[in-house]
N, CA and C atoms as a LAMMPS dump frame, in Angstrom:
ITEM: TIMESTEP
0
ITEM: NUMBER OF ATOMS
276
ITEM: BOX BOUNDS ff ff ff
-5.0000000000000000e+02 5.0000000000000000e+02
-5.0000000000000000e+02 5.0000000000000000e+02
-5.0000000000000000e+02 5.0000000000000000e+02
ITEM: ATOMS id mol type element x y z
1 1 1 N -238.426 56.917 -153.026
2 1 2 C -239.327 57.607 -152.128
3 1 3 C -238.563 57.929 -150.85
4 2 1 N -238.821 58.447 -150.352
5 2 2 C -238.377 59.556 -148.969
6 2 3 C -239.318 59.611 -148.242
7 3 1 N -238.498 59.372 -146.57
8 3 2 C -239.403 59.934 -145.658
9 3 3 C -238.648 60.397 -144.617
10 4 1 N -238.979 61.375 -144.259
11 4 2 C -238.455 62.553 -143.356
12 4 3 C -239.193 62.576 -141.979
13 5 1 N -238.836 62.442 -140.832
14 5 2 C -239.182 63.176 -139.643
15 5 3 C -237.921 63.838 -138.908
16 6 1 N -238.589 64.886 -137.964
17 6 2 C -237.555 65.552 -137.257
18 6 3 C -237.212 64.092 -135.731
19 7 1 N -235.934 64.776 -135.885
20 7 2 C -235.195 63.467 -134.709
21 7 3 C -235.36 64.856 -133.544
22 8 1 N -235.435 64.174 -132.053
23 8 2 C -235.077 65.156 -131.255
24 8 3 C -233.895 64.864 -130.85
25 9 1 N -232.537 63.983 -130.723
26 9 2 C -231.416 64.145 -130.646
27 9 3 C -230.516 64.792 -131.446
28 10 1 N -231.283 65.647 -132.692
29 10 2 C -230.238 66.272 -133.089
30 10 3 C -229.213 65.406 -134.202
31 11 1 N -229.683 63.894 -134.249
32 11 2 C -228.472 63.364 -135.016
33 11 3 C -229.501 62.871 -136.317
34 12 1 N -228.424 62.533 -137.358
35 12 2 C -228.922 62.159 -138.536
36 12 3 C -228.885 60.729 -138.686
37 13 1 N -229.908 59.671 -139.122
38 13 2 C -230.417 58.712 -139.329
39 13 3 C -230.884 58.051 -140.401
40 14 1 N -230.588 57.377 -140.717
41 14 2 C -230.992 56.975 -141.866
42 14 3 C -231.8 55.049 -141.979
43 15 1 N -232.343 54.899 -142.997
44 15 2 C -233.487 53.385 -143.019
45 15 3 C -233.346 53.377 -144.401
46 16 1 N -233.161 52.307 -145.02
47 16 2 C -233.15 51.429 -146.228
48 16 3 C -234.331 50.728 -146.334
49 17 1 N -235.184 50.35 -147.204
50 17 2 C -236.165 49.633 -147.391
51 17 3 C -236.45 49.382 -148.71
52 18 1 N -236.346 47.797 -149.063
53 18 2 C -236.473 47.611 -150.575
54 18 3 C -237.778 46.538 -150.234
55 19 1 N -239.034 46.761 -150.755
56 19 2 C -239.718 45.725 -150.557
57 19 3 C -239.861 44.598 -152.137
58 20 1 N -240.742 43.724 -152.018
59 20 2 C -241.03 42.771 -153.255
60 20 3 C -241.337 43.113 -154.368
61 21 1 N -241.54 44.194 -154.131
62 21 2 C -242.199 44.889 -156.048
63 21 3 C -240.356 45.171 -156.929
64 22 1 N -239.341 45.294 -155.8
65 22 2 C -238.037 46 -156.623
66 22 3 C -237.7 43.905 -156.927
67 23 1 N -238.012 43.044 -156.567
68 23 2 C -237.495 41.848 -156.896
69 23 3 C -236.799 40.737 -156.265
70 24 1 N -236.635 39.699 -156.472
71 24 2 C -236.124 38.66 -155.34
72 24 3 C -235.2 39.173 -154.28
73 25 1 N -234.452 38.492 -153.156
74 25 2 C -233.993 38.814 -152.081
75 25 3 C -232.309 39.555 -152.346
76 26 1 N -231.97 38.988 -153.941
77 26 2 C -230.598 39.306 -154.394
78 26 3 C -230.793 40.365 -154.695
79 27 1 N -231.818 40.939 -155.282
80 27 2 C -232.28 42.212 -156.348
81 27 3 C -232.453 43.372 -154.977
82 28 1 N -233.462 42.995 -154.09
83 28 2 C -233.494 43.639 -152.897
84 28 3 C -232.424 44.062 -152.306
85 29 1 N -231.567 42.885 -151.925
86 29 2 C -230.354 43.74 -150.998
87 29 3 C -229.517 44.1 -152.131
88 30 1 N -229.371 43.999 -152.451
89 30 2 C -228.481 44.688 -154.43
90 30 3 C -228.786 46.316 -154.089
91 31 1 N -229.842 46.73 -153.898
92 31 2 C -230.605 47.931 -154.254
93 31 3 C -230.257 48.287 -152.773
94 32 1 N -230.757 47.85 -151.665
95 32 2 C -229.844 48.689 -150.284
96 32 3 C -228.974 48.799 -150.216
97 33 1 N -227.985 48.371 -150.55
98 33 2 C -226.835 48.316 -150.854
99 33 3 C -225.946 49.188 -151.916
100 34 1 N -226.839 50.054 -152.651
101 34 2 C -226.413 50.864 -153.764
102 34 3 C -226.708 52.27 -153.05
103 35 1 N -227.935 52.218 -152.661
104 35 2 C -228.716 53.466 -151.601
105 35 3 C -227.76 53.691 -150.955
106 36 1 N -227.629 52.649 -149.783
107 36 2 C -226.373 53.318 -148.256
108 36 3 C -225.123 53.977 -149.107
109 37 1 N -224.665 52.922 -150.532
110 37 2 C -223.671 54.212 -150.653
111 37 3 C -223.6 55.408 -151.064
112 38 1 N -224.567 55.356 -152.071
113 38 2 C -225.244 56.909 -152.222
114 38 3 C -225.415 58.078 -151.372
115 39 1 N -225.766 57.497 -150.005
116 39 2 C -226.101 58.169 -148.821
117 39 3 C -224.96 58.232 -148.059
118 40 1 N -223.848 57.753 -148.228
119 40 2 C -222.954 57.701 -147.345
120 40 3 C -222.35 58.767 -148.339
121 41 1 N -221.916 59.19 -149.346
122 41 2 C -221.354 60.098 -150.04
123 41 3 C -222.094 61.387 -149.779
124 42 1 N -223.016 61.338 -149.708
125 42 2 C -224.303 62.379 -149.589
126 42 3 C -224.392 63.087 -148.178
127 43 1 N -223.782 62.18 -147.375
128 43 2 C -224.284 62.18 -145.861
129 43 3 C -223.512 63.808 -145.504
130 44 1 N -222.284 64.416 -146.063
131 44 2 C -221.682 65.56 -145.098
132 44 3 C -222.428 66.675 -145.53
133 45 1 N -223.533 66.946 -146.805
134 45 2 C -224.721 67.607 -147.588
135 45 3 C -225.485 67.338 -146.916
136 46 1 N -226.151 66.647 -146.206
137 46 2 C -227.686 66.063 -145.4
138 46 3 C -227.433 67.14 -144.187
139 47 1 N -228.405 68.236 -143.803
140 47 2 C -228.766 69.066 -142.443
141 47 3 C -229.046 67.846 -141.571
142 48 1 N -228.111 68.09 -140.404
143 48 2 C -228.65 66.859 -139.397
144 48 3 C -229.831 67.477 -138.844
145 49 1 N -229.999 66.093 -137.686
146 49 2 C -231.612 66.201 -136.986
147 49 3 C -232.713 65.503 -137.768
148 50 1 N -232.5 64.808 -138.353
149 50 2 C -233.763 63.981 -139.023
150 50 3 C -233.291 62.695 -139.273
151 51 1 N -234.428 61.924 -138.982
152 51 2 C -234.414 60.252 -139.036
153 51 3 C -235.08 60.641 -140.646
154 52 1 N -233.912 59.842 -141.668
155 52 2 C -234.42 59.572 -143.085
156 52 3 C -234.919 58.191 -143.146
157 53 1 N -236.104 57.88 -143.907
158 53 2 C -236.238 55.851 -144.61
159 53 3 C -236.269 56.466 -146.573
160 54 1 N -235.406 55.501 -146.828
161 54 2 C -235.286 55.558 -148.381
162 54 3 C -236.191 54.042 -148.811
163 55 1 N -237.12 54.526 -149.144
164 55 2 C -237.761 53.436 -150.168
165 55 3 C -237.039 53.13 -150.746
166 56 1 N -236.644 52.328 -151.695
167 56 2 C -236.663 51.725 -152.963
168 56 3 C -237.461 50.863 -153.876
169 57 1 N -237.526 52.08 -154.903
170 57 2 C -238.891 51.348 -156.156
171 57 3 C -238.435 50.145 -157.021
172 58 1 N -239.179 50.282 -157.769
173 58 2 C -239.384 49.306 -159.168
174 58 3 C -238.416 49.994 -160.465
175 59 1 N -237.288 48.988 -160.792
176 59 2 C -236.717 49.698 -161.773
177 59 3 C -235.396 50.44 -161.475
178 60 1 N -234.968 50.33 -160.091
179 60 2 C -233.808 50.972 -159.39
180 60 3 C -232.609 50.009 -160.037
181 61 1 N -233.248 48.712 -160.415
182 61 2 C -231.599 47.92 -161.016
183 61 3 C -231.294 48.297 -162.767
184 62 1 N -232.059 48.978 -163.211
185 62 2 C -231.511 49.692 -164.288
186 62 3 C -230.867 51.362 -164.123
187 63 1 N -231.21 51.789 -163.188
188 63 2 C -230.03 52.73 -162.737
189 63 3 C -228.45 53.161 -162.617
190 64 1 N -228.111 53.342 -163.15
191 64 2 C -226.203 53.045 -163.098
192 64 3 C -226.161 54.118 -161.824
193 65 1 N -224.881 54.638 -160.99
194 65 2 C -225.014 54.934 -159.644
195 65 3 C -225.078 56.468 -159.342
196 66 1 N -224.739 57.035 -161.296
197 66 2 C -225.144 58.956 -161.03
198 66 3 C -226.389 58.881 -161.556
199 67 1 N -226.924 58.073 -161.723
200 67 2 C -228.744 58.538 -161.722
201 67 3 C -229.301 57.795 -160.767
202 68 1 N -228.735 57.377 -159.533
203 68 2 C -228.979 56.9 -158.421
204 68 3 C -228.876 57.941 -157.653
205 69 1 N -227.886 58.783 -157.432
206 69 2 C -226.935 60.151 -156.715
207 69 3 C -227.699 61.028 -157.241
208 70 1 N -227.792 61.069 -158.65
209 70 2 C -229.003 62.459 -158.649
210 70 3 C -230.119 62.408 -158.125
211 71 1 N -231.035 61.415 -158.185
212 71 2 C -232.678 61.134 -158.015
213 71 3 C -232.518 61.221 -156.112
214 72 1 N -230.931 60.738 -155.807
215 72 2 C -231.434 60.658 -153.96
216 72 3 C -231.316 62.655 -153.736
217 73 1 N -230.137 63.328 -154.726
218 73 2 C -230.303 64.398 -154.379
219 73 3 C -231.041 65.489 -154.388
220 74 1 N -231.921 64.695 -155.529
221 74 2 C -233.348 65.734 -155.847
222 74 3 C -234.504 65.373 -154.888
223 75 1 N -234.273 64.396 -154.278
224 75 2 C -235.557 64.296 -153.217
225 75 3 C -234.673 65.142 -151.898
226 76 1 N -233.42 65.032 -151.859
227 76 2 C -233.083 65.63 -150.453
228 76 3 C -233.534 66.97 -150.629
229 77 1 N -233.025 67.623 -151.614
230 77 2 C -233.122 69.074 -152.659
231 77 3 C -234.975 69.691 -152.137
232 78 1 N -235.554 68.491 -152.866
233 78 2 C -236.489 68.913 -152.434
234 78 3 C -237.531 68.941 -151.384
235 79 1 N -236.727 67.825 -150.519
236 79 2 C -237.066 67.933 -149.001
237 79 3 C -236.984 68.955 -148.097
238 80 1 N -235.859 70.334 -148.535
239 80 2 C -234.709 70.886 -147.999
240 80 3 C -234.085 70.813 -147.074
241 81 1 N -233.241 69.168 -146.883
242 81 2 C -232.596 68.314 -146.535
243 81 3 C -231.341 68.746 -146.823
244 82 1 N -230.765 69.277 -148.055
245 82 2 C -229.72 69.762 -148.998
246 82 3 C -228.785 70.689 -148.644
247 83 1 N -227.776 70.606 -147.876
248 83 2 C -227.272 72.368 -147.558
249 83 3 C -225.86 72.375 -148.763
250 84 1 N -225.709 73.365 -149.38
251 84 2 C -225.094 73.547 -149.689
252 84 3 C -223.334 73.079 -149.04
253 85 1 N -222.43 72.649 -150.557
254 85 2 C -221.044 72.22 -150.25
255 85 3 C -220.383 73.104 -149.33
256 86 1 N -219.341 72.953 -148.553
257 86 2 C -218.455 74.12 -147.85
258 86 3 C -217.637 74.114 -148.727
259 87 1 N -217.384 75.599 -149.202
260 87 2 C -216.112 76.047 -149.725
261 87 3 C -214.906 76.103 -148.594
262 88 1 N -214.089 75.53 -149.76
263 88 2 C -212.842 74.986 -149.648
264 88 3 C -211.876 76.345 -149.23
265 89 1 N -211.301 76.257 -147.718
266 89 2 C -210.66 77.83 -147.522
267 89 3 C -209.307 77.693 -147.817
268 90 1 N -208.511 76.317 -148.279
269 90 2 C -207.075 76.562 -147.916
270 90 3 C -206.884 76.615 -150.111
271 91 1 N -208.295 76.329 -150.669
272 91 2 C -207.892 76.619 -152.173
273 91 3 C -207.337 75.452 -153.009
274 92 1 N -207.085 74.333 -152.095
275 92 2 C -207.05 73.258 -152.838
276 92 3 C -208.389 72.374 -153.61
């Protein structure tokens, strides 16, 4: 789950949140811990100016980490959070 508000500084933000339904305290930070990196790969794609919180559900520890990367990019996608990659000018 996703939640979006506009920041007025202009900078991008981000919140982790795994509550008791995803599982004990290991299972919990297990799962923030998979998110931030998701999001940290994700982060130069994210339009700044918005404070993000990433839920985390039920069932996120059967996820391996590209159906983690897809599901965060289809909520950014469909947030339109998403800007397109920069093409590469020197062609490497």
């Amino acid at each position: 789950m996703l939640i979006v508000l506009p920041n007025p500084e202009g900078k991008l933000r981000f919140g982790v949140s795994a509550g008791r339904s995803v599982g004990n305290a290991v299972q919990r930070n297990r799962a923030k811990r998979r998110i931030r990196a998701v999001l940290n790969a994700l982060q130069p794609r994210i339009a700044p100016g918005w404070d993000v919180v990433v839920l985390a559900r039920r069932g996120i520890h059967a996820a391996d980490y590209a159906a983690l990367q897809a599901a965060l990019e289809m909520l950014f996608r469909r947030a339109g959070l998403l800007v397109p990659p920069a093409d590469n000018a020197t062609g490497l």
